[in-house]
KEMI-303580 format. One record per residue (C-alpha): z, y, x; residue in one letter. Coordinates in Angstrom, 2 decimals. Layout:
REM KEMI-303580
<c3 Z&c2 Y&c1 X&resn a>
...
//
This chain:
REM KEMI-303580
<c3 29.08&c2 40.01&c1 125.96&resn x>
<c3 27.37&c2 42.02&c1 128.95&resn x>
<c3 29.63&c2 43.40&c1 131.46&resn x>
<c3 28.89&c2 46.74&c1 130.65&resn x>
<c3 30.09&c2 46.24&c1 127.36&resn x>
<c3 33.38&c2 44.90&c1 128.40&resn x>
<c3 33.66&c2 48.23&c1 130.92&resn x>
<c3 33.09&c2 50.53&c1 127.78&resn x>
<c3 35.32&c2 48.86&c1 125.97&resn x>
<c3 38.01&c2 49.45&c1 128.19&resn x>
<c3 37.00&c2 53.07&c1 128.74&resn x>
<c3 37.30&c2 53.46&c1 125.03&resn x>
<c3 40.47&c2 52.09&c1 125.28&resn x>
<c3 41.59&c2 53.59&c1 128.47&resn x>
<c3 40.56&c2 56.98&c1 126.60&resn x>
<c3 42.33&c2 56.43&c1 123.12&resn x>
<c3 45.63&c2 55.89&c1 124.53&resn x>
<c3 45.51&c2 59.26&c1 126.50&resn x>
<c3 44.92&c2 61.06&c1 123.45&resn x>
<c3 47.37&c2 59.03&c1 121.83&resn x>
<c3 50.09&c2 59.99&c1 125.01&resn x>
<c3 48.27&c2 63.19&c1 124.49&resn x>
<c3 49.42&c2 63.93&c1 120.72&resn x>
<c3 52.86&c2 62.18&c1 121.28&resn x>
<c3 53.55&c2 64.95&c1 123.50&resn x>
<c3 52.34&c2 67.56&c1 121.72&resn x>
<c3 54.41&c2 66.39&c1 118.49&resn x>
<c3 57.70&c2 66.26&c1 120.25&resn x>
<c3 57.09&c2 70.03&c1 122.05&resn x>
<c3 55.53&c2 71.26&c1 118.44&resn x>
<c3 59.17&c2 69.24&c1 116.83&resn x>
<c3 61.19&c2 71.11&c1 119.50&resn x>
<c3 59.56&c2 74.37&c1 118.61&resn x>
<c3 59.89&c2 73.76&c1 114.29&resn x>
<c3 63.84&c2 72.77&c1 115.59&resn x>
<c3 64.14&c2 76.53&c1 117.92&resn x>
<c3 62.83&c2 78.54&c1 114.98&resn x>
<c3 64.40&c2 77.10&c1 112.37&resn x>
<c3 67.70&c2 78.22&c1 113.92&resn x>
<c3 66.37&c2 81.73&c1 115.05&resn x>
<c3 65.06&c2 81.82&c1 111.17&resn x>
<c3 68.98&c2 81.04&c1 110.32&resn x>
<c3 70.26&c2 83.63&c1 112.58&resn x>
<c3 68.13&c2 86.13&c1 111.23&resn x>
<c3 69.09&c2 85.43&c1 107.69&resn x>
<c3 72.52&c2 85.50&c1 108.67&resn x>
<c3 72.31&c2 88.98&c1 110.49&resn x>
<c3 70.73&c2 90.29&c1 107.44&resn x>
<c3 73.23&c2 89.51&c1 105.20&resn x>
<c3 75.93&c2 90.91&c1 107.67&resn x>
<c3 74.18&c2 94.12&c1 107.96&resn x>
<c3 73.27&c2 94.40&c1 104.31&resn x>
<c3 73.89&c2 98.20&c1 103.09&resn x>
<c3 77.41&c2 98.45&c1 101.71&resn x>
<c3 76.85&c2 100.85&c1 99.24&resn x>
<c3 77.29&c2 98.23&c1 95.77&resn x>
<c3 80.27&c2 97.14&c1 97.44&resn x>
<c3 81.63&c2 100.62&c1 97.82&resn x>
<c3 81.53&c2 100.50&c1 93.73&resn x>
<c3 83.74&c2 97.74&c1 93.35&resn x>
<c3 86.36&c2 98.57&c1 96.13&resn x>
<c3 86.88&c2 102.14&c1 94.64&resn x>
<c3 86.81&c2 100.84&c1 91.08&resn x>
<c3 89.99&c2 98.96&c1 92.93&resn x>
<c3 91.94&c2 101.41&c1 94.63&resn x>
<c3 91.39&c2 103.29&c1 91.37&resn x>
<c3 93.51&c2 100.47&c1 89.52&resn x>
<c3 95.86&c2 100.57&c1 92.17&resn x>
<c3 96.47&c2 104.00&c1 92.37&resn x>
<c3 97.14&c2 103.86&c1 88.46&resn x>
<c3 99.59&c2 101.43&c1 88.70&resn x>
<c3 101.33&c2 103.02&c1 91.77&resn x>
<c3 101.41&c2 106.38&c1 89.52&resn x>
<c3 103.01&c2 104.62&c1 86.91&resn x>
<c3 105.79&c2 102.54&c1 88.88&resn x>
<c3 106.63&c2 105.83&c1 90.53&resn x>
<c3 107.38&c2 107.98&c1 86.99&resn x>
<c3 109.20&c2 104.62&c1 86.15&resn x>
<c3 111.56&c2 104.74&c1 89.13&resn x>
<c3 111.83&c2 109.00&c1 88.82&resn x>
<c3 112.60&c2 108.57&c1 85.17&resn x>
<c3 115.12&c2 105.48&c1 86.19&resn x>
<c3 116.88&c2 107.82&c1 88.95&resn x>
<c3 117.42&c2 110.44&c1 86.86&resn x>
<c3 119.18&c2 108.48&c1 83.92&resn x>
<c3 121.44&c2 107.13&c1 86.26&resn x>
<c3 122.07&c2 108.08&c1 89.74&resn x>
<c3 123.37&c2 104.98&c1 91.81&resn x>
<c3 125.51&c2 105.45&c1 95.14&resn x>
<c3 125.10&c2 103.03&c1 97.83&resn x>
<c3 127.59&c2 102.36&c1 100.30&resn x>
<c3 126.62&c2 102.55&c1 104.00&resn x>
<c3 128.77&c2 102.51&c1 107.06&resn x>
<c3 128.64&c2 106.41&c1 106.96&resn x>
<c3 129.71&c2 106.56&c1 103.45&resn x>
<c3 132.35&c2 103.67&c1 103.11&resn x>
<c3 135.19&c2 104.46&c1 101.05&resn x>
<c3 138.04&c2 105.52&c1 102.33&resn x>
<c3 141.39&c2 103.58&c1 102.52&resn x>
<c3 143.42&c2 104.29&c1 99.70&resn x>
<c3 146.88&c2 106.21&c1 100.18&resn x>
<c3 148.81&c2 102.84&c1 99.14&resn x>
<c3 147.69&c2 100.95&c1 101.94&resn x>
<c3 150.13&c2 100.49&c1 104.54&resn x>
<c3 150.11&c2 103.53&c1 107.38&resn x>
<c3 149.24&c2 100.90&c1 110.32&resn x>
<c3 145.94&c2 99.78&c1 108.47&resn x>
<c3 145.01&c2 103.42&c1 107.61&resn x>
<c3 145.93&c2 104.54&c1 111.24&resn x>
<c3 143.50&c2 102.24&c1 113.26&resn x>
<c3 140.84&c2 103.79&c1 113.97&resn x>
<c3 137.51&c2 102.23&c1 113.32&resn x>
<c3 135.72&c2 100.27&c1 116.02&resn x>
<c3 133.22&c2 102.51&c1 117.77&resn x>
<c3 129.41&c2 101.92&c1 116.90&resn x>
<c3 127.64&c2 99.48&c1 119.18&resn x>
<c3 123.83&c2 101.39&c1 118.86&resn x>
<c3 121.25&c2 103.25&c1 116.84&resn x>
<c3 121.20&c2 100.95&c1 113.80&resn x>
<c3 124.56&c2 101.29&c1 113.07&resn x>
<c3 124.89&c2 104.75&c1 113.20&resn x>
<c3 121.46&c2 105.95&c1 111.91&resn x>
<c3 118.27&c2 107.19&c1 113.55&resn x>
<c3 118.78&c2 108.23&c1 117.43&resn x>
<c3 118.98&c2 112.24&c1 117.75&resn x>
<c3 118.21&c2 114.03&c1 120.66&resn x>
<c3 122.03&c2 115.10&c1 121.10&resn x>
<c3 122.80&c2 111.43&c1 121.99&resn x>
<c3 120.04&c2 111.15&c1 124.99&resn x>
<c3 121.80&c2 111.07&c1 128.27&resn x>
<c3 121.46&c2 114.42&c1 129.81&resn x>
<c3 118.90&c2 114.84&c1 132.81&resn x>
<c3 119.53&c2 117.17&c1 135.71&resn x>
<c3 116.81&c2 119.19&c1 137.52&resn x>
<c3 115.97&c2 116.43&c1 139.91&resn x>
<c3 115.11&c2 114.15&c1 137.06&resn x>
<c3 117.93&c2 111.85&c1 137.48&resn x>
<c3 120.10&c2 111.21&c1 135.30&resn x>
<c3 123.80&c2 113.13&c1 135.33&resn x>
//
């Protein structure tokens, strides 16, 4: 074989594998790019279905509280019809019953022990606030 014939040879060669490096590299950028919208396509989707107009769901969530409100209506005539037949008394430490006149007079002389705060004694009034002179501090 001539020795120009070897030279094109190797040019051809020389010349395929740069297009070959050539397309390589454009495959992997054009994979990257398929890879970068694929998850912009997945964010999109996921936007739209987080933004999607509300309005069938409004349907089903007021068909809901309907049924709720139903059922509320009905426990409360159940529990107004229940207090009426039969009123019950609970005893609290307001309303605890007093000691009976048989007891002996030392237990029905002792005074109770004195309320330590607000839950024992109900809610806090005003009336029990320390009082504030005209400084601001307390008196």
């Amino acid at each position: 074989m001539p020795a120009a014939g070897v030279v094109t040879l190797i040019l051809v060669l020389v010349t395929v594998a740069a297009l070959a490096a050539a397309l390589v590299r454009v495959a992997l950028l054009l994979k990257h790019v398929n890879f970068t919208l694929g998850t912009t396509i997945a964010g999109v989707r996921a936007i739209e279905l987080a933004t999607r107009p509300i309005n069938p769901v409004l349907g089903d969530i007021a068909g809901d509280l309907a049924a709720t409100q139903a059922a509320l209506d009905n426990l409360l005539a159940a529990k107004t019809a229940e207090a009426q037949r039969a009123p019950v008394r609970v005893s609290t430490a307001r309303t605890a019953p007093r000691p009976s006149p048989r007891q002996a007079p030392a237990q029905a002389q002792t005074p109770a022990p004195a309320p330590s705060g607000p839950s024992e004694t109900g809610p806090l009034l005003v009336s029990r606030l320390p009082q504030r002179g005209s400084n601001g501090r307390q008196s």
